[in-house]
C-alpha angles and dihedrals in degrees: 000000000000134000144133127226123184128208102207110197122199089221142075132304090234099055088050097049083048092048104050090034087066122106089211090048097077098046096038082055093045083060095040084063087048090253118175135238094359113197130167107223100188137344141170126200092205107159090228115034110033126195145173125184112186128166108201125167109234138165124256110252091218122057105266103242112214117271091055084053091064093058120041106082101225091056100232098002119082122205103221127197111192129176111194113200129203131188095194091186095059095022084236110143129176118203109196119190123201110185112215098244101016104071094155084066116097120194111179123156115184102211132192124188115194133147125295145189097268098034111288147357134205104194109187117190105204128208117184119184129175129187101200104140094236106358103051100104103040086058100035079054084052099047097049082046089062102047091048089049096050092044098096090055095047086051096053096039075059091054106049085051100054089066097090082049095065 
């Protein structure tokens, strides 16, 4: 599954690139949207190639039918590891999303965050794959669900953040 979601701030271009090329900015937003047992497992404040690499425990937005039930470990709770990549010179950035007892599901966004009209865009472009005999497409549907449905939180949780960045 395949789709693109963008995140449009009413503020510069330059908040917004401090902002997300900040190593506190991933975990203080996993608490903004109420995330669970929020550790940074590695970073690195390179000023060229930025990365964060967090593991947090959250809810699915969407109620879990029951073949994804089945197979998570934690029941409705889902352990995520997710390394966010900046290039802070192009403004080019890759997320990439490993859930803990699905490993043949692949969560990967390219992102680019450039000016806009209004101050400042983040388009991410999403691919979710999953390679469940049977069942891969109708998760990798849900799961692509989910992240759409959580999008305008995790963008105001953006927003309220960037605050201290202006």
């Amino acid at each position: 599954m395949k789709f693109v979601e963008e995140h449009i701030f009413d503020a510069p271009l330059e908040a917004v690139e401090r902002m997300y090329f900040n190593t506190t900015f991933c975990p203080r937003k996993y608490e903004e949207l109420g995330l669970e047992d929020i550790k940074i497992v590695d970073s690195s404040d390179d000023p060229v190639q930025y990365f964060v690499d967090c593991s947090f425990v959250m809810e699915p937005s969407l109620p879990l039918p029951g073949f994804v039930k089945k197979l998570l470990p934690g029941g409705q709770k889902i352990s995520v590891r997710q390394v966010d990549r900046w290039n802070t010179k192009t403004g080019k950035g890759e997320l990439d999303i490993q859930l803990h007892g699905l490993e043949k599901v692949h969560i990967h966004s390219v992102m680019t965050l450039k000016a806009h009209e209004r101050g400042a865009i983040n388009i991410m472009q999403w691919t979710v794959e999953c390679k469940i005999p049977l069942i891969g497409n109708k998760l990798a549907d849900f799961l692509g669900k989910d992240i759409r449905s959580k999008s305008a939180d995790d963008h105001a949780a953006s927003v309220k953040i960037l605050q201290d960045y202006l």
